[in-house]
C-alpha positions in Angstrom: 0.0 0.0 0.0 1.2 3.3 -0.8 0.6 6.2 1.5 0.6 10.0 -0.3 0.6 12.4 2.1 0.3 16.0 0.7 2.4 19.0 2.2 1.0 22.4 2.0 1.9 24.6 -0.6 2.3 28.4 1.0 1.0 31.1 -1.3 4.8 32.1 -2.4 5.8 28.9 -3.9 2.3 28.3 -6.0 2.6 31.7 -7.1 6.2 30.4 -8.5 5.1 27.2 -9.4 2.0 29.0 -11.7 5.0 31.7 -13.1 7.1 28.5 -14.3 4.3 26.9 -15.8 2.9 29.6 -17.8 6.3 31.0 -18.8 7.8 27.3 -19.9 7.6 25.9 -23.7 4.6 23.6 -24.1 5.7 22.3 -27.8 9.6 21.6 -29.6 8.8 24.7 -31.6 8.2 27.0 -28.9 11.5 25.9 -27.6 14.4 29.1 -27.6 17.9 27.8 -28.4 19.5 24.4 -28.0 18.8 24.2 -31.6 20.4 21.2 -31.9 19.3 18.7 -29.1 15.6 20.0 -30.7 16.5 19.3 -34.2 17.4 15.9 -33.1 14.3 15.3 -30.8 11.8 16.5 -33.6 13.4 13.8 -36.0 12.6 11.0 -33.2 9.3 12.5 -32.4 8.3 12.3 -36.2 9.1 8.8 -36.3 8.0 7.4 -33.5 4.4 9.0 -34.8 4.9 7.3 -38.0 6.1 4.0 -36.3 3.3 4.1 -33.8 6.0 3.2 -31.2 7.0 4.7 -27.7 10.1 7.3 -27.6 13.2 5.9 -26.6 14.6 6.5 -23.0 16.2 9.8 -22.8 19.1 11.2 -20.5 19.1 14.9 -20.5 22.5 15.9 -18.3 23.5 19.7 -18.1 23.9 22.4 -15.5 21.0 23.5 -13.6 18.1 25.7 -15.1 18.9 24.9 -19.1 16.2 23.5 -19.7 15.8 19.5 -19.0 12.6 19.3 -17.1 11.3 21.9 -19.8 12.3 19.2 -22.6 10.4 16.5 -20.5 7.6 18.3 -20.0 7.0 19.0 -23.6 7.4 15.5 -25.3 4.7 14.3 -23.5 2.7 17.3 -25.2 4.4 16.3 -28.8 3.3 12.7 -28.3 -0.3 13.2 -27.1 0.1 10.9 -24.0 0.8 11.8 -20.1 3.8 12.4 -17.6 5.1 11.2 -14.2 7.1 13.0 -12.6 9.5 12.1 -9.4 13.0 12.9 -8.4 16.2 10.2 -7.1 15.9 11.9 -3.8 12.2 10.3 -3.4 12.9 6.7 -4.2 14.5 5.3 -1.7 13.2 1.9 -2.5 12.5 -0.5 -5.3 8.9 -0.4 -3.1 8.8 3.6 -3.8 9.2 3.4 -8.1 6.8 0.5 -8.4 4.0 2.5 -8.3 4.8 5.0 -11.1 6.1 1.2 -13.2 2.7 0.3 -12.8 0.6 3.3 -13.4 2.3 3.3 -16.9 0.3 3.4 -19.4 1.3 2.7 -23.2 4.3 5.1 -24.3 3.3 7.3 -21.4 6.4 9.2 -20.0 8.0 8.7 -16.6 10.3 11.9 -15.8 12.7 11.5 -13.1 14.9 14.4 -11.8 18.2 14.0 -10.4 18.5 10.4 -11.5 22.3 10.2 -10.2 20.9 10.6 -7.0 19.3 7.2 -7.2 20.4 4.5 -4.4 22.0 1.3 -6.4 19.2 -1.2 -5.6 16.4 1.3 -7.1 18.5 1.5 -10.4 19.0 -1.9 -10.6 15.6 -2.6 -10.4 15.0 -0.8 -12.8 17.2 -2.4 -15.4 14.4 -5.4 -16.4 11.7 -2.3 -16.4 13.9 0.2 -19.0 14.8 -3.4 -21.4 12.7 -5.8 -21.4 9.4 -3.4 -19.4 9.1 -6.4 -16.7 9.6 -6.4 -12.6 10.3 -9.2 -10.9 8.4 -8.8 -7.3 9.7 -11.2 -4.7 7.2 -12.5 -2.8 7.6 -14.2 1.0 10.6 -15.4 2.8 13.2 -18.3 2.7 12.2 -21.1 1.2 9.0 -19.9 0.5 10.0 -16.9 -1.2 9.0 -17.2 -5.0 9.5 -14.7 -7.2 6.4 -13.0 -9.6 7.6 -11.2 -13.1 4.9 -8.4 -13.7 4.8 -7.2 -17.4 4.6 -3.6 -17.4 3.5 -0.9 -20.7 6.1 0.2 -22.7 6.7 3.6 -21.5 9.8 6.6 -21.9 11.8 7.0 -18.8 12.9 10.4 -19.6 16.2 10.9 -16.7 17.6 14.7 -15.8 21.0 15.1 -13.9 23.7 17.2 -13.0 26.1 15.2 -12.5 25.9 12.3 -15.5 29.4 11.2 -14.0 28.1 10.1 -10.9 25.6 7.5 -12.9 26.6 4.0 -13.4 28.2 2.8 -16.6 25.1 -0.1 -17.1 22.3 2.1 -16.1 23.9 5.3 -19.0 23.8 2.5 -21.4 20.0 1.8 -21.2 19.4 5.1 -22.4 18.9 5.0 -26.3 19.5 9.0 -26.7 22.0 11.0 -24.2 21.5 14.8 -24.7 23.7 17.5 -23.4 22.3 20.7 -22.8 25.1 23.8 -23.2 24.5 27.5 -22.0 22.7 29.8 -23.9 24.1 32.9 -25.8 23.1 35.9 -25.2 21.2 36.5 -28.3 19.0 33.9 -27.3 18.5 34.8 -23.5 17.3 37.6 -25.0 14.6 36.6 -26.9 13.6 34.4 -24.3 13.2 37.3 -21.9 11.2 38.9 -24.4 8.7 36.3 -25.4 7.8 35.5 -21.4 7.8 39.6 -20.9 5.0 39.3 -23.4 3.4 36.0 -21.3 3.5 38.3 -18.6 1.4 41.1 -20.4 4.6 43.3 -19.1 6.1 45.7 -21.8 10.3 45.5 -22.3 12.1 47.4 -25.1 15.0 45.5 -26.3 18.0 46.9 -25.0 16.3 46.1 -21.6 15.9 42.7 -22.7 19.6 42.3 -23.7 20.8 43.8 -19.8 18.6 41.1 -18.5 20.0 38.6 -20.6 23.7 39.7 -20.0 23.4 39.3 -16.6 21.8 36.2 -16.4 24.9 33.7 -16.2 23.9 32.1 -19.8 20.6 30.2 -18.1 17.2 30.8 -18.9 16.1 29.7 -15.2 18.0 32.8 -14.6 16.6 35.2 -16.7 13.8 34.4 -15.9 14.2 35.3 -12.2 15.8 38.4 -12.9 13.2 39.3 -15.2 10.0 39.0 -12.2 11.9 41.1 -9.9 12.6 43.8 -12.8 8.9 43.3 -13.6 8.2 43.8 -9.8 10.4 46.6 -9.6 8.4 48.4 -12.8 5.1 48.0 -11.4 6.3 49.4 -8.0 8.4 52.0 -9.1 7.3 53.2 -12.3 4.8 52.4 -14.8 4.8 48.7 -15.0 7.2 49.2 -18.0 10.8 47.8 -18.3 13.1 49.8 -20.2 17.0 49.7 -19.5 17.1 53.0 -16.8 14.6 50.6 -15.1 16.3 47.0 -15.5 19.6 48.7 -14.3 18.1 50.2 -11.6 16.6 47.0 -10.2 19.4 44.7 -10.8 21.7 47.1 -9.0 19.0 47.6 -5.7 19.1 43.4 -5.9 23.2 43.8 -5.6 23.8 42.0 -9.2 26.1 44.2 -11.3 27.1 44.3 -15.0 29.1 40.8 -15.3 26.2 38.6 -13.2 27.6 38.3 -10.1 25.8 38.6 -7.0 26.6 40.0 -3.5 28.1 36.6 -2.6 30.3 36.0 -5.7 31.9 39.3 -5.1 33.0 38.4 -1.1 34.2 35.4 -3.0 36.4 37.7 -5.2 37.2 40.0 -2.4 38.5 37.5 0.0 40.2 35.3 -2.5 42.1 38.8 -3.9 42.4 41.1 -0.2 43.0 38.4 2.2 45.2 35.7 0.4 46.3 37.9 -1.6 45.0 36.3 -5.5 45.7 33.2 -4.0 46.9 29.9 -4.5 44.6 29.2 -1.7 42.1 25.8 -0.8 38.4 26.1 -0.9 38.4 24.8 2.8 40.0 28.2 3.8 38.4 30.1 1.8 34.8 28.8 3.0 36.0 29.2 6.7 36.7 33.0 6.0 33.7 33.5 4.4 31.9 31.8 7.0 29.6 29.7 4.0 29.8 25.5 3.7 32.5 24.1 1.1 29.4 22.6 -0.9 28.4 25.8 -1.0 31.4 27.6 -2.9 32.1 24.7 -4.9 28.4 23.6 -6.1 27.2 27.1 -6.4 29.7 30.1 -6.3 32.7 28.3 -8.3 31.4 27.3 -11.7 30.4 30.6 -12.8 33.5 32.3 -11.6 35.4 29.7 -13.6 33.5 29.4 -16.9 34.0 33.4 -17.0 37.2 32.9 -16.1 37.5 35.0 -12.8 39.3 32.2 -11.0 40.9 29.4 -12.0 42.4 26.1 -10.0 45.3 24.9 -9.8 47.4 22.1 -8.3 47.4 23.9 -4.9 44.5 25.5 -4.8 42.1 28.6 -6.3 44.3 31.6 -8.1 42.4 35.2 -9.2 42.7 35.9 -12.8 43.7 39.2 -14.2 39.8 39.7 -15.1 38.6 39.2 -11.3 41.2 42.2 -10.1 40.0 44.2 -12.9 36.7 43.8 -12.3 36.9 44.8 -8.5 38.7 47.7 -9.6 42.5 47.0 -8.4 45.6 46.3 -9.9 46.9 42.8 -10.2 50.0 42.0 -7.4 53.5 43.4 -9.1 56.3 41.0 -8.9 57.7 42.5 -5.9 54.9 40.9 -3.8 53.4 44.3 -3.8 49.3 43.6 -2.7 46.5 44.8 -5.0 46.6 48.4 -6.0 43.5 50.6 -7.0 43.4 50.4 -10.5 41.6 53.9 -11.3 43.6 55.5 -8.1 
């Protein structure tokens, strides 16, 4: 028997839950960038419509906020047929998946986030489902213990992860079609700012569009997020409008300047440059000056510093680039050993 039991939504996050819904893509074509992974979804869509077959299982593996539940969410819509939807974190048991095996339905989609996350015995019993759509339910104990194989409906398991690394070598394999999703340009965050301005019945001119954009890290998720509180801010403080006075004004009040970064990025910058003077330093002291868990610089401050190339690491530790002192405004360290200098003193 399986027991739901339904938390409470507060008013804050069904307000974000109904924002994400009506701003995502509902078909392939309504889809902004990644013009590739949809190029080759829409060829496997088509033919699976002409076979009269279900899609093939599908690994979507990328950073967060580019787009993967939004691809799951719309094949089901391509296809005519229905979604489940569950994360790694929520199995914990074969006992825990066997419900959303057997509320399949033919070439429905099962859509499970996080999938690295899943414990070894869950994706293992899920190797018979994903081949050969069969589980084998052990019934009893000892020698009485026999062993029942349940046929299941073909279905899609459609998996989303961060971290593609962290999943098993077997389980990768039983994915026919392994998409990677890259960050958008800024061209493209653009346009997608625009389109869900529009959604939101919220005017933008296009040079407001392209601040959002450029200051939205390359992720739509992002954009998206700066784009409510500049619409917030527009309604509050002007005439509902966004133009650039207004997006610059509101990204500068929410302490996220020109490049993307955020208040806590920049202590990041600031300690790594002032107090260890551009480094070589470890994350472990860093994240003990700053007073914030490794997990947290590392999972969530890092990567951006490093694909813009504001940090880098090295053998013994993290090192600011020239960009990072320029950015805060200071000279890089002389070869005398000399610290940072003002760079406009």
């Amino acid at each position: 028997m399986v027991r739901q039991v339904m938390v409470p939504a507060t008013a804050e996050d069904n307000d974000d839950k109904r924002r994400d819904a009506a701003l995502r893509p509902r078909f392939l074509r309504e889809v902004i960038g990644q013009k590739a992974v949809v190029k080759r979804l829409e060829i496997v869509v088509n033919a699976c419509k002409k076979n009269q077959e279900p899609l093939s299982h599908i690994l979507f593996d990328g950073p967060p906020g580019l787009g993967k539940t939004t691809f799951a969410t719309v094949l089901p819509n391509e296809l005519g047929t229905t979604i489940q939807m569950t994360s790694g974190p929520a199995l914990s048991k074969p006992a825990d998946v066997l419900p959303f095996l057997t509320n399949a339905t033919e070439g429905s989609i099962l859509f499970i986030d996080e999938i690295h996350r899943l414990p070894r015995w869950v994706e293992e019993f899920l190797y018979s489902a994903m081949e050969d759509f069969r589980v084998d339910i052990v019934l009893g104990e000892g020698i009485n213990a026999r062993t029942i194989s349940m046929p299941l409906k073909r279905f899609t398991l459609i998996g989303a992860t961060t971290r593609s690394g962290m999943l098993t070598g077997p389980m990768r394999d039983r994915f026919k079609m392994h998409e990677h999703l890259d960050f958008y340009s800024v061209d493209e965050l653009a346009e997608i700012v625009s389109v869900n301005a529009r959604k939101l019945q919220t005017p933008i001119t296009p040079e407001a569009a392209v601040e959002i954009a450029r200051r939205s890290r390359g992720t739509p998720r992002v954009a998206n997020s700066r784009l409510w509180w500049t619409r917030s801010y527009a309604i509050s403080e002007a005439n509902g409008s966004i133009t650039l006075p207004i997006v610059q004004a509101a990204l500068q009040m929410s302490e996220v300047d020109s490049a993307g970064l955020d208040k806590q990025d920049r202590r990041y910058l600031e300690t790594l440059v002032k107090v260890f003077d551009g480094g070589p330093t470890g994350v472990e002291a860093l994240a003990a000056t700053l007073n914030l868990a490794v997990d947290t610089l590392s999972d969530e401050v890092e990567p951006y510093l490093l694909r813009e190339q504001f940090i880098v690491r090295s053998p013994r530790g993290r090192l600011a680039t020239a960009r990072a002192y320029q950015h805060l405004g200071l000279h890089p360290p002389t070869a005398s050993g000399d610290g940072p200098r003002l760079l406009f003193e």
